[in-house]
C-alpha positions as a printed NumPy array, in Angstrom:
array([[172.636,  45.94 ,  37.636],
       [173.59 ,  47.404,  33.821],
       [171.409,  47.493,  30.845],
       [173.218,  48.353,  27.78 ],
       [173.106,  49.707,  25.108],
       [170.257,  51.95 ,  26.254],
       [168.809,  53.855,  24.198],
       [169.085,  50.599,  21.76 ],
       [167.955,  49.755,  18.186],
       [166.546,  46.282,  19.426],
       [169.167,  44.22 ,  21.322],
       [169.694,  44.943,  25.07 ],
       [172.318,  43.355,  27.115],
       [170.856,  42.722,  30.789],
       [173.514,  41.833,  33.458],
       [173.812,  41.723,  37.044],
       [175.051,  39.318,  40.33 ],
       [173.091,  37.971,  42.728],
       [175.108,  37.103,  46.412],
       [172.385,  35.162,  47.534],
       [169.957,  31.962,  46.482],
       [167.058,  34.063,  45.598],
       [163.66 ,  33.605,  43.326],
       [163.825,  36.191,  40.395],
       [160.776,  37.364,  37.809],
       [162.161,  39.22 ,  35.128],
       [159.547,  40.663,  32.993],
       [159.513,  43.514,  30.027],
       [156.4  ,  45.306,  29.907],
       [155.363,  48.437,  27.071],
       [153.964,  51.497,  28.454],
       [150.455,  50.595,  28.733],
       [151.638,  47.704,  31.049],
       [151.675,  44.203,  28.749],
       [154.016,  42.087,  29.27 ],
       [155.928,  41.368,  26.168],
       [158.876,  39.217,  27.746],
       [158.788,  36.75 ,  31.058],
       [161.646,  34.846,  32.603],
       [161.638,  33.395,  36.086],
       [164.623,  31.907,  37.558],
       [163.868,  30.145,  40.962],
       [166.607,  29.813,  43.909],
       [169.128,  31.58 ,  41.61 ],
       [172.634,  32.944,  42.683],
       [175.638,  33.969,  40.924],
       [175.319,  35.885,  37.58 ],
       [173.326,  36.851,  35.271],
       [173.871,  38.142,  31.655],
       [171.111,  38.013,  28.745],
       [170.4  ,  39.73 ,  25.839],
       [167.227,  40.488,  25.117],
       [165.588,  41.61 ,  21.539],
       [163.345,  43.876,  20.757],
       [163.707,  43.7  ,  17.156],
       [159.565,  43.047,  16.791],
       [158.116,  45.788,  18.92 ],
       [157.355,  49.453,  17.767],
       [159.76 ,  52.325,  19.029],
       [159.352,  53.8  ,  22.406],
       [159.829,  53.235,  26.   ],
       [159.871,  50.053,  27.51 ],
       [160.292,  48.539,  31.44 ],
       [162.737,  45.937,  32.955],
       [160.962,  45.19 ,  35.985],
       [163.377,  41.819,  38.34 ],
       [161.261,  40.978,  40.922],
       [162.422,  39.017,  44.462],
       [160.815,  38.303,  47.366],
       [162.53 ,  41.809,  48.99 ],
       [162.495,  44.138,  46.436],
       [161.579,  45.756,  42.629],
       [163.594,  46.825,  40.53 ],
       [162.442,  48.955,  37.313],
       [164.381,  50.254,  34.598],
       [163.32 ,  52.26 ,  31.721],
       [164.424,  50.939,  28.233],
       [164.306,  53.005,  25.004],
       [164.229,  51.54 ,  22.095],
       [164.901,  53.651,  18.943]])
């Protein structure tokens, strides 16, 4: 799982591999919790690489949250 650049001026690159047919919701949400980006990718395997910008939203700190049926994953973006 790799998020890059990070801190970024507005473009992040999101990539990682899934091994097995999974569900995935990938959303982006601001500090106080809206979400400001939604993507759901049902029985999904193999990889994933998107880039993502942030061009129109204020400087601060942002989450990646990729959601299966197992687990959550959060990272913190930072957008400059």
């Amino acid at each position: 799982f790799d998020v890059y650049p990070n801190p970024s001026n507005g473009l992040f690159n999101i990539s990682f591999n899934s091994d097995k047919i999974q569900d995935l919701n990938i959303r982006i949400l601001n500090l106080v919790g809206a979400e400001i980006y939604r993507e759901i990718k049902q029985k999904f395997i193999g990889e994933y690489v998107k880039q993502i910008n942030l061009d129109d939203y204020t400087n601060g700190i942002y989450f990646l949250e990729i959601k299966t049926k197992n687990r959550i994953i959060n990272k913190k973006l930072i957008l400059n």
